[in-house]
N, CA, C and O of each residue as an XYZ file, in Angstrom:
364
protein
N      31.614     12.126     19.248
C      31.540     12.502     17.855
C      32.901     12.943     17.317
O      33.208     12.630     16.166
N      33.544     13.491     17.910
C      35.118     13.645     17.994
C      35.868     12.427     17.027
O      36.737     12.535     16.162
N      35.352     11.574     17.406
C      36.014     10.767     16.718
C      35.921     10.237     15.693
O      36.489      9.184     15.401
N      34.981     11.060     14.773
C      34.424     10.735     13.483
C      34.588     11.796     13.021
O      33.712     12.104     12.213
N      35.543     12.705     13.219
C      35.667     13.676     12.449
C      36.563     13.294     10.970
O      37.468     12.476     11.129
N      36.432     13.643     10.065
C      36.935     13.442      8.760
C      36.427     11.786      7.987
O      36.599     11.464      6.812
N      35.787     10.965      9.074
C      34.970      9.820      8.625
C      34.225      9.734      8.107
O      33.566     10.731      8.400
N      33.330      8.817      6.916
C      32.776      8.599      6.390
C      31.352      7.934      7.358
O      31.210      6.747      7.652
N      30.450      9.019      7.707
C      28.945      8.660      8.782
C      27.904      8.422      7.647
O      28.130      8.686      6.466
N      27.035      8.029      8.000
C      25.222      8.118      7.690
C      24.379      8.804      8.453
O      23.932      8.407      9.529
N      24.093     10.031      7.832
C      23.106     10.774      8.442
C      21.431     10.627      8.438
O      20.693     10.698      7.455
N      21.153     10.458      9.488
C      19.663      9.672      9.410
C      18.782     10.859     10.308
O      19.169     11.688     11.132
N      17.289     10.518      9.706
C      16.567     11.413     10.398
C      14.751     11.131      9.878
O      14.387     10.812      8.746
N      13.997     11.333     10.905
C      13.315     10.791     10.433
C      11.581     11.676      9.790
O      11.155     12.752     10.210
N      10.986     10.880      8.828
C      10.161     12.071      8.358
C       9.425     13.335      8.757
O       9.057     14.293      8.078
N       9.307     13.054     10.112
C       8.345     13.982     10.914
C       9.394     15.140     11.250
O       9.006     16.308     11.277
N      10.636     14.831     11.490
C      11.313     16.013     11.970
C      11.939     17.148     10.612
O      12.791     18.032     10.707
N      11.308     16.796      9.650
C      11.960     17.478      8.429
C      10.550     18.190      7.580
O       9.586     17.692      6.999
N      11.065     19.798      7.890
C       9.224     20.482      7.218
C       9.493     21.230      6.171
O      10.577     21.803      6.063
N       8.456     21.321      5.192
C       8.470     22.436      4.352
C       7.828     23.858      5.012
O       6.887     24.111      5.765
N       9.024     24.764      4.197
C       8.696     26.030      4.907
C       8.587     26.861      3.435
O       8.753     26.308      2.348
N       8.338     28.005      3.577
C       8.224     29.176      2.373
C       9.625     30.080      2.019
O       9.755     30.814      1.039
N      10.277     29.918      2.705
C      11.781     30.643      2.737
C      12.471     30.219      4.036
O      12.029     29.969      5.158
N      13.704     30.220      3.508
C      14.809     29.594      5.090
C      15.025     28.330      4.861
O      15.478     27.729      5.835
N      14.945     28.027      4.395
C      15.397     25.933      4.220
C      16.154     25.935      3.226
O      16.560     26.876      2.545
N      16.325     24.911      3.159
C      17.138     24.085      1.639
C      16.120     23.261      0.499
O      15.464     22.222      0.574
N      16.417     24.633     -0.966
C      15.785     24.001     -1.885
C      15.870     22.175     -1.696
O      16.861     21.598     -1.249
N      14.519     21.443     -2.174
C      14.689     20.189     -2.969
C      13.283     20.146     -3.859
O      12.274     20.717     -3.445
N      13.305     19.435     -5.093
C      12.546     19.318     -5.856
C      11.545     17.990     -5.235
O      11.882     16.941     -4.685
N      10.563     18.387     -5.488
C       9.407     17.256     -4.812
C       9.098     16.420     -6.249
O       9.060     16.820     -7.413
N       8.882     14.999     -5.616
C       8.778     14.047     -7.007
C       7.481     13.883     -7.014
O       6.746     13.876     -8.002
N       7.078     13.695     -5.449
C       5.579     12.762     -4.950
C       5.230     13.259     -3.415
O       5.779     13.204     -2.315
N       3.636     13.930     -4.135
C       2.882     14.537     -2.753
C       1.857     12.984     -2.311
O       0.897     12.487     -2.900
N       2.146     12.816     -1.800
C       1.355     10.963     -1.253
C       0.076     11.967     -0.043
O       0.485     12.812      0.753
N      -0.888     11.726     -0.142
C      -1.925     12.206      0.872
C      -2.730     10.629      1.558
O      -3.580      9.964      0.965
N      -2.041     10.289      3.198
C      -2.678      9.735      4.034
C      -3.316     10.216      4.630
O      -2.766     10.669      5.633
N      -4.933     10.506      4.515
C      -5.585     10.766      5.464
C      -5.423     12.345      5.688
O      -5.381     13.157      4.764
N      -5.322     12.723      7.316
C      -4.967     14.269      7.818
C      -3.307     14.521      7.599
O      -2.737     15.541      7.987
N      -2.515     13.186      6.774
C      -1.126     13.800      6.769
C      -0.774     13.228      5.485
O      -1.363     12.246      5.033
N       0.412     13.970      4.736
C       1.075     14.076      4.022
C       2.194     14.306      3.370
O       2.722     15.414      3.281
N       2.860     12.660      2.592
C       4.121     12.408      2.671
C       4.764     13.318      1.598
O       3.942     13.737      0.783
N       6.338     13.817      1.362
C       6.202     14.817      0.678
C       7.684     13.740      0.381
O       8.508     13.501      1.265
N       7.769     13.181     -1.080
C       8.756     12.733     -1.870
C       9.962     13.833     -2.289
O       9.602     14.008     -3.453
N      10.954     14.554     -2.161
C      11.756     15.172     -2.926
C      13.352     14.702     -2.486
O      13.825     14.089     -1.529
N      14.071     15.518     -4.081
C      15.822     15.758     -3.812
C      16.294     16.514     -3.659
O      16.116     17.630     -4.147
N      17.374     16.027     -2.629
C      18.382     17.581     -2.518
C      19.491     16.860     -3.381
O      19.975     15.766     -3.089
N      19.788     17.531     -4.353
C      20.992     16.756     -4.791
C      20.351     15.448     -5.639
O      19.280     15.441     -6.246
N      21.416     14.229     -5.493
C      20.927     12.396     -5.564
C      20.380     12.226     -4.439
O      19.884     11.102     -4.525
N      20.140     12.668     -3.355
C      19.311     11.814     -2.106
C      18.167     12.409     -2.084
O      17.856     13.600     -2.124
N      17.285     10.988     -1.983
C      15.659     11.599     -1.919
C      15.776     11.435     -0.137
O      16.730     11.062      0.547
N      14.516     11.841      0.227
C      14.377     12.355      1.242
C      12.849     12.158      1.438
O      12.157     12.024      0.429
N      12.268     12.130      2.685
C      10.669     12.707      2.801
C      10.076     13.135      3.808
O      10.323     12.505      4.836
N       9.539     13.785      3.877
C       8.699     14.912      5.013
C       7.430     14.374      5.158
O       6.753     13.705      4.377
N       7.199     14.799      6.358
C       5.663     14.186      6.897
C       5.347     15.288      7.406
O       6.129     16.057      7.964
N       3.391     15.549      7.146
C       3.268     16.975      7.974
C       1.490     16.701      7.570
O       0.831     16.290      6.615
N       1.211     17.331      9.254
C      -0.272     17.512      8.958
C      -0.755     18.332      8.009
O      -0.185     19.391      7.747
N      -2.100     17.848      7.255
C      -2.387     18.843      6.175
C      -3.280     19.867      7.146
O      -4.026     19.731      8.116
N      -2.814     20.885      6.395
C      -3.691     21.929      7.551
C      -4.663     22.650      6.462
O      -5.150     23.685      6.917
N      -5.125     22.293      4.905
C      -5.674     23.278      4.041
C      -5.633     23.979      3.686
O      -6.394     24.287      2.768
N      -4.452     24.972      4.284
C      -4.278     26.205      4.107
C      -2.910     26.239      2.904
O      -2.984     26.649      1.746
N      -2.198     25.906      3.317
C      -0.503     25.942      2.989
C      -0.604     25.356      1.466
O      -0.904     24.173      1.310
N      -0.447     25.874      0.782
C      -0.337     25.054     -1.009
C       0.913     24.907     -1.765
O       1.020     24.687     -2.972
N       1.834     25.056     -0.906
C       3.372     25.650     -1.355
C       4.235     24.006     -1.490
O       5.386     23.808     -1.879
N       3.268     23.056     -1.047
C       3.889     21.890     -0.671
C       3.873     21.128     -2.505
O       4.686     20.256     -2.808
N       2.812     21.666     -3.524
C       2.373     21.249     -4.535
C       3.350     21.805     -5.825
O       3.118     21.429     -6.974
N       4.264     22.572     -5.563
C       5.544     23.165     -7.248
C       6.203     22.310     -6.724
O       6.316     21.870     -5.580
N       6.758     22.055     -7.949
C       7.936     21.327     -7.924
C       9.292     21.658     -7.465
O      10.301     21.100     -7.895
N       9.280     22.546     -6.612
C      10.793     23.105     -5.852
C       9.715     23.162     -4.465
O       8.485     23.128     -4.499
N      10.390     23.236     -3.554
C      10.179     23.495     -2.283
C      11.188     23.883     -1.118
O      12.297     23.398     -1.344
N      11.138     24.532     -0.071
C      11.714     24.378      0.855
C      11.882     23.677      1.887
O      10.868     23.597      2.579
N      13.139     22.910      2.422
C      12.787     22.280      3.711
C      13.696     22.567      4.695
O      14.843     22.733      4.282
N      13.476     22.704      6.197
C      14.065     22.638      7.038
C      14.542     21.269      7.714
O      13.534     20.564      7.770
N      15.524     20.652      8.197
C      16.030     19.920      8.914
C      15.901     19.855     10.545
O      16.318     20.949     10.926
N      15.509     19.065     11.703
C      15.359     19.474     12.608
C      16.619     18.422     13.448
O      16.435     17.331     13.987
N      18.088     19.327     13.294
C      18.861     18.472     13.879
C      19.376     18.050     15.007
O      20.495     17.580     15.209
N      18.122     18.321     16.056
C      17.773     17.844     17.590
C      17.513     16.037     17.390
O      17.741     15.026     18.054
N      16.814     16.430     15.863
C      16.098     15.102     15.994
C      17.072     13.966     14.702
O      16.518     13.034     14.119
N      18.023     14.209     14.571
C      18.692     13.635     13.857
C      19.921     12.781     14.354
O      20.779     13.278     15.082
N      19.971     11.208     13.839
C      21.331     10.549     14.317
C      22.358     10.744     13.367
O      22.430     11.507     12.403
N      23.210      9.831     13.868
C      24.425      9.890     12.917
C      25.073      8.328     13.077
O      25.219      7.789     14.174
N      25.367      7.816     12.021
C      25.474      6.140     12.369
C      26.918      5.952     11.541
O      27.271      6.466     10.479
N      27.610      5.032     12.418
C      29.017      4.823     12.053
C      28.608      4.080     10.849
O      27.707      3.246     10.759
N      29.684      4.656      9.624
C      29.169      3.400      7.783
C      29.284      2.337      7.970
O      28.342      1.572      7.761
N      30.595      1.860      8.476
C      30.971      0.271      8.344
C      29.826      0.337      9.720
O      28.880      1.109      9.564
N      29.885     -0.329     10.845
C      29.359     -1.036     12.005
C      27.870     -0.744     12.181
O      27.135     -1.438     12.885
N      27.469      0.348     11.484
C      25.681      0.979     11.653
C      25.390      1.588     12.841
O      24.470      2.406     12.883
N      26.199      1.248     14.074
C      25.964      1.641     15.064
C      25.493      3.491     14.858
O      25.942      4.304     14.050
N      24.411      3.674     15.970
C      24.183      5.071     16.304
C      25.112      5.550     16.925
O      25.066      5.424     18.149
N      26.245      6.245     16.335
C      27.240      7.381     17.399
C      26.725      8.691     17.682
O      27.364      9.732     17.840
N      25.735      8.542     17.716
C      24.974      9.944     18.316
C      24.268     10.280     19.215
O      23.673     11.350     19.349
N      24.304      8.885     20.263
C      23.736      8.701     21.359
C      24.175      9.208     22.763
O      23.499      8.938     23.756
């Protein structure tokens, strides 16, 4: 990773590893609550980049429904891909 320091990467990650929480995350505004079934896709922006979260509905939690929300990042579970070549340098 060293060697992408000051480079231009793509940070990738994928829906399941990114949750809404009640405090501690990073505001983004939710566009679109999508309900599959026992789970539910959660549309929002941080900034210009949309983004989306996946998370079992558990009935309880209603915080997922204003239009601001919190989310956490889970960056165990996140790559990082060289811009030009796509390659994963995070392997």
């Amino acid at each position: 990773m060293k060697d992408y320091i000051g480079k231009s990467v793509v940070f990738g990650i994928r829906p399941e590893a990114i949750e809404a929480v009640e405090s501690g995350g990073i505001e983004g505004d939710i566009t679109v609550v999508e309900q599959m079934g026992n789970e539910e896709y959660i549309y929002f922006n941080i900034g210009t980049t949309q983004w989306i979260c996946r998370m079992n509905v558990d009935g309880e939690k209603n915080l997922r429904r204003a239009g601001c929300c919190e989310f956490i990042f889970n960056t165990a579970k996140c790559h990082i891909f060289d811009k030009e070549t796509e390659q994963n340098v995070s392997l």
